[in-house]
TORMAR-881781 format. One record per residue: residue in one letter; x, y, z of N, C-alpha, C, O in turn. Coordinates in steps of 0.02 Angstrom, whole numbers, plus 32768, in hexadecimal, padded with zeros to 4 digits. Layout:
<sites>
AXYZXYZXYZXYZ...
</sites>
This chain:
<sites>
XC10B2457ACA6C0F22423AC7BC12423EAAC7AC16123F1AC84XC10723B5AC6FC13E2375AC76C1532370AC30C12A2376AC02XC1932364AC25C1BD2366ABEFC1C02321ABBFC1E322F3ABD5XC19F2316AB83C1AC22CFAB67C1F022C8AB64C20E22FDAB6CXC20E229FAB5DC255228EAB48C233228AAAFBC1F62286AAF0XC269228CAAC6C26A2267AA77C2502234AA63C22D2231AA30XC26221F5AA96C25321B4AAA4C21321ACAAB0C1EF218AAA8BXC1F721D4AAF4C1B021D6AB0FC18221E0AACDC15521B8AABEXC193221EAAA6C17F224EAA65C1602217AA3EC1222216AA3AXC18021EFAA25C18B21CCA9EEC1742188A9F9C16D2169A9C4XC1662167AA32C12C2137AA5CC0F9214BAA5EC0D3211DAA6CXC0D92183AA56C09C2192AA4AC06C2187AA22C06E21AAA9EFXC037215BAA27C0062162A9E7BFE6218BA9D0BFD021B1A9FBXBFD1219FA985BFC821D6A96ABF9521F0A989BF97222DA983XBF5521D7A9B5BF2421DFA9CBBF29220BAA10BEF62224AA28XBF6F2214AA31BF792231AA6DBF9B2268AA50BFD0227AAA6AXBF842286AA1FBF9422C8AA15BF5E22FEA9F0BF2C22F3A9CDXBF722327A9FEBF30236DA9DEBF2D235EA99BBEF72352A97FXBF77235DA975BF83236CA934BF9C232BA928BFD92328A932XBF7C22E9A912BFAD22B2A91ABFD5229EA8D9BFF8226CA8D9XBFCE22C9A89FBFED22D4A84EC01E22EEA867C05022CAA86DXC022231DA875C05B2354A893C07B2334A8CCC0B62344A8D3XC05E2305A8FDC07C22F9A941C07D232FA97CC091232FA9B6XC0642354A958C05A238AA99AC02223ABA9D7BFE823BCA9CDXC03D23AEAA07C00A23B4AA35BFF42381AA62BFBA236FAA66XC0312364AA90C01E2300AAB3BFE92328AADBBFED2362AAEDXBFAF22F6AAE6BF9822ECAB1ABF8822BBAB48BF5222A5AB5AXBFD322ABAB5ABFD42278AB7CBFC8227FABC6BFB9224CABE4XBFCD22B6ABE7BFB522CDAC30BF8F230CAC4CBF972331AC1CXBF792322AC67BF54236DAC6DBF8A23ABAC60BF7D23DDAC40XBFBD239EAC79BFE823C1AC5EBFE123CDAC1ABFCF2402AC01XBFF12395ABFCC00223AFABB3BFC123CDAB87BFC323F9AB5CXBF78239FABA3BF4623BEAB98BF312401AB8FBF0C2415AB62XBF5E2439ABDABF56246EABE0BF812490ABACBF6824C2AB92XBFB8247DAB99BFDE24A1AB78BFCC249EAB24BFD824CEAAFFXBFA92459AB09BF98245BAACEBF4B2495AAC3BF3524A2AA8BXBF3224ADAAF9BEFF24C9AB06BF1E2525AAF2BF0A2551AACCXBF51251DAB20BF682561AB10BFA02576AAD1BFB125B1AACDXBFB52550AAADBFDC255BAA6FBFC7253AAA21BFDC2536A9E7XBF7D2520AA57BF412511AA13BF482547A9BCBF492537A981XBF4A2580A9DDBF3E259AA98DBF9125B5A97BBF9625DCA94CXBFD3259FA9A0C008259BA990C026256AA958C05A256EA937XBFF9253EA95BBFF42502A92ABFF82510A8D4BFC32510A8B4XC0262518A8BBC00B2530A85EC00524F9A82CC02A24C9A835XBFD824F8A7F1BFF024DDA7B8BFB824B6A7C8BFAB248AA79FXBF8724BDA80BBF512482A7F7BF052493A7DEBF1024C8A7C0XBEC22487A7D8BE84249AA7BCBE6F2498A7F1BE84247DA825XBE3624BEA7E0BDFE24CFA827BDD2248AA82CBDAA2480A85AXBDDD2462A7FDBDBB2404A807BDE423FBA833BDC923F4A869XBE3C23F7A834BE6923DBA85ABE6423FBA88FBE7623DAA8BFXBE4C2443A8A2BE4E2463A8EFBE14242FA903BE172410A938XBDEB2427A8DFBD96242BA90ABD9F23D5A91ABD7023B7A934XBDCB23BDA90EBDDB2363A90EBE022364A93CBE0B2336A965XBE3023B7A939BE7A23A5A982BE5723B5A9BABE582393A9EDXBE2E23F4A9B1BDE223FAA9F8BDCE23D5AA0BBDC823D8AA48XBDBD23A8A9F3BD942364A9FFBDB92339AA1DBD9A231FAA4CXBDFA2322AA15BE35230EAA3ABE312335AA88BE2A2322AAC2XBE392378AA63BE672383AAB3BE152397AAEDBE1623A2AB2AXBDE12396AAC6BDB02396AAF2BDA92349AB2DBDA22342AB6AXBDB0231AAAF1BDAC22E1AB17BDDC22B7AB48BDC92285AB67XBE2822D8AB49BE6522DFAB61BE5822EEAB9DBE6022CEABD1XBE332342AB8DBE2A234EABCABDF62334AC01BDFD232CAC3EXBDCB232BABDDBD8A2304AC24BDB322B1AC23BD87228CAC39XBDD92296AC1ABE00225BAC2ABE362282AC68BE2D226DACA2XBE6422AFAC5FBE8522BBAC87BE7322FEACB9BEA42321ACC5XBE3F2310ACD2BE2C233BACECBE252377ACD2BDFF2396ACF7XBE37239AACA3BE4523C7AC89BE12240AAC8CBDFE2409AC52XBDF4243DACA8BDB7245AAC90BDC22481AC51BDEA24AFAC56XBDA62477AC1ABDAF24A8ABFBBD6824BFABD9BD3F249BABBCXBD652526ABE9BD392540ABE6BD06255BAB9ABCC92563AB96XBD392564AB67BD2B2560AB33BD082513AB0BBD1A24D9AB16XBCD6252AAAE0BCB724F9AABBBCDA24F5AA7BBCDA24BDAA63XBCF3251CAA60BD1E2513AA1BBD4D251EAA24BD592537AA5BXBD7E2512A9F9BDC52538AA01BDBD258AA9DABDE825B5A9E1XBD7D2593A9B2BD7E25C8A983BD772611A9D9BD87264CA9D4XBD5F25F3AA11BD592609AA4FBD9C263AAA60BD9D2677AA6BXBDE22600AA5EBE202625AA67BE1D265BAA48BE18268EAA6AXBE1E265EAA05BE23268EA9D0BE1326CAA9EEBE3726FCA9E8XBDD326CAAA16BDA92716AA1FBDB8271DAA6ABD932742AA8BXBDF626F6AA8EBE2826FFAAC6BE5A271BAAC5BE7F2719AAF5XBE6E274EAA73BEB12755AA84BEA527B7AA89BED527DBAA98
</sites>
């Protein structure tokens, strides 16, 4: 995965992230797409409004940066582990 610098981090608009209250989760490239995909329910302290709004992010992240992703919800991961 490509590494933000602090600097990179913190240039980001709140909108290029899963969690953009929190700042967490860039999806600024397929990379990071993939990885906010897989540490999705690693995320704490937010509501299932705020998952189903960061889904919606990283759904649209991903068909911008190639991304496939096979699940329709994130409630999907859940019944992946």
């Amino acid at each position: 995965m490509s590494e933000l610098s602090e600097k990179q981090r913190d240039s980001l608009d709140e909108d290029q992230f899963a969690f953009p209250k929190e700042r967490k989760e860039p999806l600024s490239n397929a990379s990071h797409v993939r990885n906010a995909i897989a540490r999705f329910n690693q995320v704490r302290d937010v509501s299932d409004d705020e998952r189903d709004a960061a889904w919606g992010r990283i759904k649209r992240a991903a068909k911008k940066h190639g991304v496939e992703v096979n699940e329709d919800s994130w409630r999907d991961l859940r019944a992946k582990k």
